[in-house]
C-alpha positions as a printed NumPy array, in Angstrom:
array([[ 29.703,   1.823, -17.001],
       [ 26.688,  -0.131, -18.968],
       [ 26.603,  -3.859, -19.134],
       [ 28.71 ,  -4.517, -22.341],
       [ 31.519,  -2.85 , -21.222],
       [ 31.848,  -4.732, -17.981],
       [ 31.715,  -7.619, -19.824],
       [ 33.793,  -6.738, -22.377],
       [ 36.25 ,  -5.502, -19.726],
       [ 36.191,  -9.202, -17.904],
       [ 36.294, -11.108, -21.052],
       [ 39.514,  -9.202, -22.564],
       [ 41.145,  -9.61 , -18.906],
       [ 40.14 , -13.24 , -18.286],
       [ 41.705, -13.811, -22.164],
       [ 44.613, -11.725, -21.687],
       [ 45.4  , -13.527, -18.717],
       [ 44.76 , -16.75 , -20.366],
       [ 47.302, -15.754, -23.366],
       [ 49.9  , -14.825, -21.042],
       [ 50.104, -17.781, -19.276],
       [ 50.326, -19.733, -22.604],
       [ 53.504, -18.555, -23.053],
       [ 55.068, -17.095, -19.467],
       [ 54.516, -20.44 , -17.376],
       [ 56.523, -22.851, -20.207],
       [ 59.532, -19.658, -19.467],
       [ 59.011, -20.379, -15.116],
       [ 59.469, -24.135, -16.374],
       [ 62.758, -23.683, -19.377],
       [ 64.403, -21.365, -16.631],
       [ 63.232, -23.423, -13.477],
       [ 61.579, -21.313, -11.218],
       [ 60.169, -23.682,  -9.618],
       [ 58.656, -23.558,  -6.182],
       [ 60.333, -24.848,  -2.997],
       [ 58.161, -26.726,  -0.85 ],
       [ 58.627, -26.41 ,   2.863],
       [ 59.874, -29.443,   4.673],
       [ 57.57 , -28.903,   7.756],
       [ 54.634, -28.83 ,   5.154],
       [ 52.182, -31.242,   4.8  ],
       [ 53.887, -34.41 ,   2.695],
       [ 51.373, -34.476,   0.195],
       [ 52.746, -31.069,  -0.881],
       [ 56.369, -32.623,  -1.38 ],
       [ 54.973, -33.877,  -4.643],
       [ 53.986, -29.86 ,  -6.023],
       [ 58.251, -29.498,  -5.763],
       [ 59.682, -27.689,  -8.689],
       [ 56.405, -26.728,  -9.855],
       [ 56.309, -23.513, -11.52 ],
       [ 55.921, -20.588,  -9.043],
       [ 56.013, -16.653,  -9.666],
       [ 52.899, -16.873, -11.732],
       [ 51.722, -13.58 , -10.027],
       [ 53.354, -11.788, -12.52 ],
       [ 50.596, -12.976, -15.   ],
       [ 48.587, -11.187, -12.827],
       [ 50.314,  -7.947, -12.647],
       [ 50.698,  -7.839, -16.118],
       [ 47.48 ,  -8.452, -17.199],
       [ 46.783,  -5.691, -14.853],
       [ 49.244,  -2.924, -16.733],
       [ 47.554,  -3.754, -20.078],
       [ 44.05 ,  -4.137, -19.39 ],
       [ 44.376,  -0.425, -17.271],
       [ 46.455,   0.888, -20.379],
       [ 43.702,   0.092, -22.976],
       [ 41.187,   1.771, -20.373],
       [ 43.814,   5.209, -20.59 ],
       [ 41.253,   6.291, -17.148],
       [ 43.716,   7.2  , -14.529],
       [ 43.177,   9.299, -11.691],
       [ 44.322,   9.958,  -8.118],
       [ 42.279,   7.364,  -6.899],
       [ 43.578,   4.473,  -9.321],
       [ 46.915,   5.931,  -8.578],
       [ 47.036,   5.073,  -4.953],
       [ 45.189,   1.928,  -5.145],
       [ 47.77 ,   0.696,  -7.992],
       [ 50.475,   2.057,  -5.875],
       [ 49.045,  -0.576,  -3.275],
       [ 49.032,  -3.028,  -5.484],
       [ 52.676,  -2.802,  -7.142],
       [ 54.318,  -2.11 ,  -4.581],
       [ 53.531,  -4.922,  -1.904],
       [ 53.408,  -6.67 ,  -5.151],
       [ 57.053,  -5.887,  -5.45 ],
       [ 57.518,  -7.289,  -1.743],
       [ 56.319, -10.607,  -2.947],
       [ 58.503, -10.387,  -5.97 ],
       [ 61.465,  -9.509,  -4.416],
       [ 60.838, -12.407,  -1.826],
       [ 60.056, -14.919,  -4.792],
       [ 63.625, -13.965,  -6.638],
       [ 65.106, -14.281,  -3.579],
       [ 64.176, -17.17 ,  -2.446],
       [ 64.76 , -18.67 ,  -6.128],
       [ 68.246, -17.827,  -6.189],
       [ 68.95 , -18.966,  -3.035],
       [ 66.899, -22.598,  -3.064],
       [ 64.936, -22.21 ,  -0.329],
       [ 61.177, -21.616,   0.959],
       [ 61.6  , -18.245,   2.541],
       [ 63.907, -15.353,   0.683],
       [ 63.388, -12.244,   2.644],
       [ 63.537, -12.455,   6.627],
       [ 60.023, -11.003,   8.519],
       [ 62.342,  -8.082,   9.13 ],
       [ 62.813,  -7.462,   5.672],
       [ 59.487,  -7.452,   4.786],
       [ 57.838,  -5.475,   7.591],
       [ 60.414,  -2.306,   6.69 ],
       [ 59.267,  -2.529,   2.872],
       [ 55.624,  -2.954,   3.763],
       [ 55.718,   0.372,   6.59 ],
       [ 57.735,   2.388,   4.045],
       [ 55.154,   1.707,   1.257],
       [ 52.534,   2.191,   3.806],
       [ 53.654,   6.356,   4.773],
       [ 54.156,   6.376,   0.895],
       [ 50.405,   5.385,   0.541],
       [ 49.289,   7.74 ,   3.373],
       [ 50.816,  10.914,   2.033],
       [ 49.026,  10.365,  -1.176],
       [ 45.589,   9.486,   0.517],
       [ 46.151,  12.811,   2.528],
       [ 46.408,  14.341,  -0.896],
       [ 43.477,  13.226,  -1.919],
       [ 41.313,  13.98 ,   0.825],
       [ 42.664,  16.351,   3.133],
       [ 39.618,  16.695,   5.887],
       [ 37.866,  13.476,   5.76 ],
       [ 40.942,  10.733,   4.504],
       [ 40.75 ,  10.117,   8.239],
       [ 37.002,   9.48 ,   8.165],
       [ 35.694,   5.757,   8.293],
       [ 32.512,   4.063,   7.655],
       [ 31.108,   1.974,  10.68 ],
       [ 28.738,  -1.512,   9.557],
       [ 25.55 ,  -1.795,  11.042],
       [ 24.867,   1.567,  11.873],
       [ 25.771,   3.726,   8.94 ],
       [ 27.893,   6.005,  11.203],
       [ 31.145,   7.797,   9.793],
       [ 33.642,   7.807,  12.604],
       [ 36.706,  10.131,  12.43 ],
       [ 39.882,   8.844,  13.603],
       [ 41.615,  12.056,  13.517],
       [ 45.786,  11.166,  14.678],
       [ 45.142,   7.154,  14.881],
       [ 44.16 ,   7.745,  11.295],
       [ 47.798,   7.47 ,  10.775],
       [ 48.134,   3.947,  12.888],
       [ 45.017,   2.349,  11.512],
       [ 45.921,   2.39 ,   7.876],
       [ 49.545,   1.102,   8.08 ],
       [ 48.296,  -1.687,  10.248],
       [ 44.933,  -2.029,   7.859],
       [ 47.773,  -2.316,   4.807],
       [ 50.369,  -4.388,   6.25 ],
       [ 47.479,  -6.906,   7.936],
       [ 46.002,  -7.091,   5.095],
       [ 48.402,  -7.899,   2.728],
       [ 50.305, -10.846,   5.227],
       [ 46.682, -12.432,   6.023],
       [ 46.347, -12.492,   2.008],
       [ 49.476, -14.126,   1.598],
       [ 48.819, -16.847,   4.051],
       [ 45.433, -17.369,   2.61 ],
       [ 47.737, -18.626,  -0.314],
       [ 48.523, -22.568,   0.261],
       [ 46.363, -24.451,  -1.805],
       [ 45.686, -25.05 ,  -5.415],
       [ 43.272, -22.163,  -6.555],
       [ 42.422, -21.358,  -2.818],
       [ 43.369, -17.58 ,  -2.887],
       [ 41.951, -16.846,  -6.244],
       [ 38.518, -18.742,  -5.536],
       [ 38.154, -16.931,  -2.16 ],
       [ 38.746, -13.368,  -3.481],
       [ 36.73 , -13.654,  -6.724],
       [ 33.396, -13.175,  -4.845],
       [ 35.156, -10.293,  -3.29 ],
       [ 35.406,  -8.396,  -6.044],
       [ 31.384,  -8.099,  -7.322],
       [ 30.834,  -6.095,  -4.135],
       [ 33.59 ,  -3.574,  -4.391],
       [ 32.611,  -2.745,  -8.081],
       [ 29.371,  -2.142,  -7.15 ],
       [ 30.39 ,   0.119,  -4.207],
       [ 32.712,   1.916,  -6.242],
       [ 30.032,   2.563,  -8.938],
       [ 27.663,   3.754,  -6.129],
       [ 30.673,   6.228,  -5.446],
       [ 30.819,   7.194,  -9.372],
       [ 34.524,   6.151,  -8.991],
       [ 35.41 ,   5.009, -12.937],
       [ 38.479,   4.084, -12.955],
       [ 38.299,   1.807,  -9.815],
       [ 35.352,   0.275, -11.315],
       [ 38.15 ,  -0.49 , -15.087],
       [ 40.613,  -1.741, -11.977],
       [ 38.564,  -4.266, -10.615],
       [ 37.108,  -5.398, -13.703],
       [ 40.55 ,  -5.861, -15.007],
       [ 41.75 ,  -8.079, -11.884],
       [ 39.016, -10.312, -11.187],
       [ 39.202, -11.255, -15.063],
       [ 43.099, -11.295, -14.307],
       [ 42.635, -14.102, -11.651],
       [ 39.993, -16.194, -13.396],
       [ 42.075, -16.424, -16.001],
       [ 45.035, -17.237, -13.834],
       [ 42.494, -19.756, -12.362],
       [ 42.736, -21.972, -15.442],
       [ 46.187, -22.78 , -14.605],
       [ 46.328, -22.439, -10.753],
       [ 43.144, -24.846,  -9.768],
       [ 44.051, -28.342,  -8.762],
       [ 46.158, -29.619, -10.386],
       [ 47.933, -26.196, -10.55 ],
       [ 50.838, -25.787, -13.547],
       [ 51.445, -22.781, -12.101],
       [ 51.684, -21.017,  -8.43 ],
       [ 51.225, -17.298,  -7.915],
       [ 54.135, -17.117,  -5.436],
       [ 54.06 , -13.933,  -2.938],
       [ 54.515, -11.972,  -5.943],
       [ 50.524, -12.737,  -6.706],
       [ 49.365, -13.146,  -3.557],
       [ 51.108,  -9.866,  -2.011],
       [ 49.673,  -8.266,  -5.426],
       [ 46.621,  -9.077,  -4.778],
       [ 46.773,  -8.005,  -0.877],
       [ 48.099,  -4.676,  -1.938],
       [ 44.834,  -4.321,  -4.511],
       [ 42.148,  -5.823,  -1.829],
       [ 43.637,  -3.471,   1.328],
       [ 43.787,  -0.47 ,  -1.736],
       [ 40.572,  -0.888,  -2.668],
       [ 38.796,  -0.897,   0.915],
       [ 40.628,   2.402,   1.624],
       [ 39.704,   4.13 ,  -1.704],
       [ 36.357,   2.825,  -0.801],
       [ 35.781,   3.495,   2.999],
       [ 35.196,  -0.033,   3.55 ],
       [ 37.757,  -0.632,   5.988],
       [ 35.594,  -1.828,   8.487],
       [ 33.894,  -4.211,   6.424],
       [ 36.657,  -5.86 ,   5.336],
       [ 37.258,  -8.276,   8.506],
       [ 33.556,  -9.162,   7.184],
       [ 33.698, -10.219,   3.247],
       [ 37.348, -11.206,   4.218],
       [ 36.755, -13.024,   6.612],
       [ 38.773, -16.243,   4.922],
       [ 42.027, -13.923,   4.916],
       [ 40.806, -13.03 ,   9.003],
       [ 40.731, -16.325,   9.813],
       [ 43.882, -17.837,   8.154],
       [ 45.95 , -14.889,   9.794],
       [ 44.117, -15.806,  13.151],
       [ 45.36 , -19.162,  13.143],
       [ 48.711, -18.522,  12.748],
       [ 48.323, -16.178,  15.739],
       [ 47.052, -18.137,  17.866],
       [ 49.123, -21.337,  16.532],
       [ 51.826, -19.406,  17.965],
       [ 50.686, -18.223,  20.666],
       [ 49.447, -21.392,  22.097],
       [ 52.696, -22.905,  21.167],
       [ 54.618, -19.852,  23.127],
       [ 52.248, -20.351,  26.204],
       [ 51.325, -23.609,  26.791],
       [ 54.335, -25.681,  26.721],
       [ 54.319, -26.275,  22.952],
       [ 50.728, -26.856,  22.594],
       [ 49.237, -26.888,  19.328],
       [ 45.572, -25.788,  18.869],
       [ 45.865, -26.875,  14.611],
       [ 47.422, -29.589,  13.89 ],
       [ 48.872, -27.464,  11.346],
       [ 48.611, -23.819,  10.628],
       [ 47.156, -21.87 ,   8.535],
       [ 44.004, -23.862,   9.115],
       [ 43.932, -24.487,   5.237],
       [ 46.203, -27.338,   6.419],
       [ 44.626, -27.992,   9.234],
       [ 41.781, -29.454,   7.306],
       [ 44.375, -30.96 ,   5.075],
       [ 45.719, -33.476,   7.941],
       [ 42.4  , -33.789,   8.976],
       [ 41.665, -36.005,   5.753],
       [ 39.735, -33.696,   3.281],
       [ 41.305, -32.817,  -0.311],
       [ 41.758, -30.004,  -1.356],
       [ 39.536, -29.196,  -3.607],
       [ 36.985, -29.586,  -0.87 ],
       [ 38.406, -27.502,   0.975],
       [ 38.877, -24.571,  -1.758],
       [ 35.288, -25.25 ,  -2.272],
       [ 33.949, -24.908,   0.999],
       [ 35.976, -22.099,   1.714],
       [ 34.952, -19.922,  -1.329],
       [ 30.903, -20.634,  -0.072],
       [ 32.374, -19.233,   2.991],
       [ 33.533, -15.476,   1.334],
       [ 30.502, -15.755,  -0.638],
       [ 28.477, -15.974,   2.136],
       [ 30.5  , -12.867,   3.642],
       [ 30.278, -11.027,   0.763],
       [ 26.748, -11.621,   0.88 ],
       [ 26.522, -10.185,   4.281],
       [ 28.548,  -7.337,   3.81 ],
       [ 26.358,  -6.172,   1.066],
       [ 23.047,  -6.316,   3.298],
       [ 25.097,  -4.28 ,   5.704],
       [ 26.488,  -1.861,   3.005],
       [ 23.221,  -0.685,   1.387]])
């Protein structure tokens, strides 16, 4: 893929997005899908109430038509879009729920985890399929050594899937803060996937990170419109998709490390809380709140944490190649 068509490819995303949002957020609003802020939430957020929310479908939509004028689909795109609807669906299904029923949360933990492991045996059949001796066969950072997993092949990528995907979603809290963090994500994997002459991953992740930028216009602070879990659990799905397809499972703790720590502070949030009498290491968690009740805005905050993935992604480049 030459130069114009990668930016031809982000420039028709990032507009399609842009176009879609014109006209799908002013529908959230008429029909009042508006999001339901948490009353345990930081108060400042009390005043985002009833602001539009399911915007991930902008998202997944600018997805289907960006990959549908491309027409370049493969085994590989399949799985990785399989990923990406299907958690995708998860968040959806969670959104609606929620919606209908007024509240922050629609489907229990329970609920979720049985969707996510189904999708997840769904997702390692098909890898299987694809590459029946060496699916099971990770790349290890630092040392350029492929390890084989062999059986834990089929622990590792549930739990890679399922991890991934949650941490993603938490990572979602502020204005813009999911989007920001992920864009500098995506530069590496195309480049990785073009080292791996893999086409129609390269058209995939073209087509989202021009989906989110463009979703970016509405969603930075002040946001008009939220992604919901139906973005964030779409994006998830594509990120955890695209480091499998890739064999950069092991670098992903590295240029996602935003999504490692948010997930790690809800861990040990409640783990403290479990074991020490109620003690509270964050004054709120995830730690994107944290900072919150610690005084800083949040644009700051999206800022400083999107230097942060940079920096990763940075990193996990030297370490790549």
């Amino acid at each position: 893929m030459d130069i114009n068509n990668i930016a031809i490819t982000i420039l028709m995303s990032i507009t399609t997005s842009i176009i879609l949002g014109r006209f799908i957020i002013p529908i959230l609003r008429k029909q009042r899908i508006g999001q339901n802020i948490r009353d345990d939430g930081p108060q400042s957020h009390l005043a985002k109430q009833g602001t539009p929310t399911m915007g991930g479908v902008i998202i997944g939509l600018t997805l289907i038509i960006g990959l549908f004028i491309a027409r370049d689909f493969d085994l590989p795109l399949i799985i990785v879009l399989i990923s990406t609807f299907c958690f995708g669906a998860v968040g959806f299904i969670d959104d609606f729920l929620g919606l209908i029923l007024k509240r922050s949360m629609g489907l229990d933990a329970k609920q979720k985890i049985l969707l996510q492991i189904v999708f997840s045996i769904i997702m390692m059949m098909l890898l299987k399929r694809y590459n029946p001796t060496g699916f099971s066969i990770i790349r290890v950072p630092f040392i350029n050594y492929d390890l084989g997993l062999g059986l834990f092949a089929y622990i590792y990528f549930p739990f890679l899937l399922i991890g991934t995907v949650n941490a993603v979603n938490l990572t979602d809290g502020l204005d813009g803060l999911l989007s920001s963090v992920t864009v500098p994500i995506l530069p590496f994997l195309f480049v990785v996937a073009m080292g791996l002459g893999m086409t129609s991953i390269q058209s995939f992740i073209l087509v989202l990170l021009g989906a989110i930028l463009g979703f970016l216009v509405y969603n930075s602070n002040k946001a008009s419109v939220f992604m919901g879990d139906t973005g964030s659990m779409t994006i998830g799905g594509a990120i955890a998709g695209l480091a499998i397809i890739t064999n950069t499972t092991l670098f992903l703790p590295i240029f996602g490390i935003i999504y490692v720590i948010e997930a790690g502070s809800v861990i040990i949030q409640v783990i403290s809380y479990k074991t020490r009498n109620k003690k509270r290491v964050f004054l709120m968690s995830p730690i994107h709140h944290h900072y919150e009740l610690k005084g800083h805005n949040e644009q700051k905050i999206v800022t400083a944490f999107t230097v942060v993935s940079t920096i990763a992604v940075l990193l996990s480049t030297i370490l790549y190649f």
